[in-house]
C-alpha positions in Angstrom: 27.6 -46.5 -22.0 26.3 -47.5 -25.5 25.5 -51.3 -24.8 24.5 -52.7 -21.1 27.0 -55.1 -20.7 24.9 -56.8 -17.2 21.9 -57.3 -20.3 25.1 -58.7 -22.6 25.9 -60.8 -20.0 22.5 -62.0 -19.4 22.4 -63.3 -22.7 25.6 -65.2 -22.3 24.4 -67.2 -19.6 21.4 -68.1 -21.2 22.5 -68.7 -24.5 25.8 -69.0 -24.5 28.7 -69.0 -27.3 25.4 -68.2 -29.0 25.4 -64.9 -28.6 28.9 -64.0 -30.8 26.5 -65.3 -33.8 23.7 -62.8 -32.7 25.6 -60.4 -31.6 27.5 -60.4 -35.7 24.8 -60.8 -37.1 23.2 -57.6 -35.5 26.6 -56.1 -36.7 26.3 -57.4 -40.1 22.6 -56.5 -40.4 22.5 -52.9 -38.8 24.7 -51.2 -41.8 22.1 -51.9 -44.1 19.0 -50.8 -41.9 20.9 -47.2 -41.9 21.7 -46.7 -45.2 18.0 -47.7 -46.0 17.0 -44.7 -43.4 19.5 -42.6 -45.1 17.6 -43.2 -48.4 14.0 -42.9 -47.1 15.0 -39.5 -44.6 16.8 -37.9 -48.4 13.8 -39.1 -50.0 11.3 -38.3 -47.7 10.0 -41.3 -47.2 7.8 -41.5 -43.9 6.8 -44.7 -44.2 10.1 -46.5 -44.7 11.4 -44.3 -42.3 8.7 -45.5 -39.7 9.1 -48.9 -40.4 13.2 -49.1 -40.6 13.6 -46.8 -37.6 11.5 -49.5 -35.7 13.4 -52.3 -36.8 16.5 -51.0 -35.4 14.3 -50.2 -32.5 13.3 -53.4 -31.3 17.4 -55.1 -32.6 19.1 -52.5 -30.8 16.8 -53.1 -27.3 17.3 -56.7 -27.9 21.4 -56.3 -27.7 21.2 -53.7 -24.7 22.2 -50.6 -26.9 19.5 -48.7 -25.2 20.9 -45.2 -26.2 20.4 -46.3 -30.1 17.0 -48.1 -29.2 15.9 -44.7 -27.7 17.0 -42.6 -30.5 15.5 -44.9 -32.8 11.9 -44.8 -31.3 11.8 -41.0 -31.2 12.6 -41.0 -35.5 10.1 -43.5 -35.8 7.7 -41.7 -33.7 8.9 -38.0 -35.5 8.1 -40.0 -38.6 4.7 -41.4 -37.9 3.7 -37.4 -37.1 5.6 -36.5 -40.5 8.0 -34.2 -38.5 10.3 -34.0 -41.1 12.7 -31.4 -40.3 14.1 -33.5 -37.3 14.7 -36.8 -38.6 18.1 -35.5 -40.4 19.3 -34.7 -37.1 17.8 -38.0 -35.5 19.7 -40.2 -38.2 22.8 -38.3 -37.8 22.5 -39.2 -33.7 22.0 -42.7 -34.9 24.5 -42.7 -37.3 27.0 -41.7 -34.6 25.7 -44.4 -31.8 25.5 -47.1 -34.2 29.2 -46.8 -34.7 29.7 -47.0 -30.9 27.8 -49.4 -30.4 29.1 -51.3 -33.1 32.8 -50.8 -31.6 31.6 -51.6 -28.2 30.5 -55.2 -29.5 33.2 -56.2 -31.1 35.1 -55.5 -28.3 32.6 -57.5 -26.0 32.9 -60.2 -28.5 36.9 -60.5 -27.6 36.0 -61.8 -24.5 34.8 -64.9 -25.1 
């Protein structure tokens, strides 16, 4: 499953309607966070790397998508040791769950 739903629903019942604006604006954000990543893994870039791959980190955990969150954390962490020959393969793994995730949202989002 790319996003927990029970931790989606969590955040329904405390926040509320709420969450379609957080849950958009993750959406809306996310896009950009990747193609920065693409830029900075083409450019080899470890430090925007690092910092971008822990940004979508902590914004994925937040929204449940723990598969992207984990992914995430092991590019930042490949980065941090300049392991460069993996982080192509890392981004295309986040590349692929950020779309999943992104369609699982939207479809969470019909619901309320």
């Amino acid at each position: 499953m790319h996003v927990d739903i029970d931790n989606l629903d969590m955040l329904k019942d405390i926040i509320g309607e709420e969450l379609t604006d957080v849950l958009n604006i993750y959406m809306e954000t996310t896009p950009d966070i990747i193609l920065k990543l693409q830029e900075a893994v083409a450019t080899q870039s470890v430090s925007t790397v690092e910092s971008q791959a822990h940004t979508l980190k902590g914004s994925a955990a937040n929204i449940g998508a723990n598969q992207l969150s984990m992914i995430s954390a092991e590019l930042e962490q490949k980065a941090k040791h300049s392991d460069m020959d993996s982080l192509p393969g890392l981004l295309s793994k986040i590349e692929t769950e950020s779309k999943a995730v992104e369609l699982a949202l939207a479809d969470y989002i019909k619901t309320f």
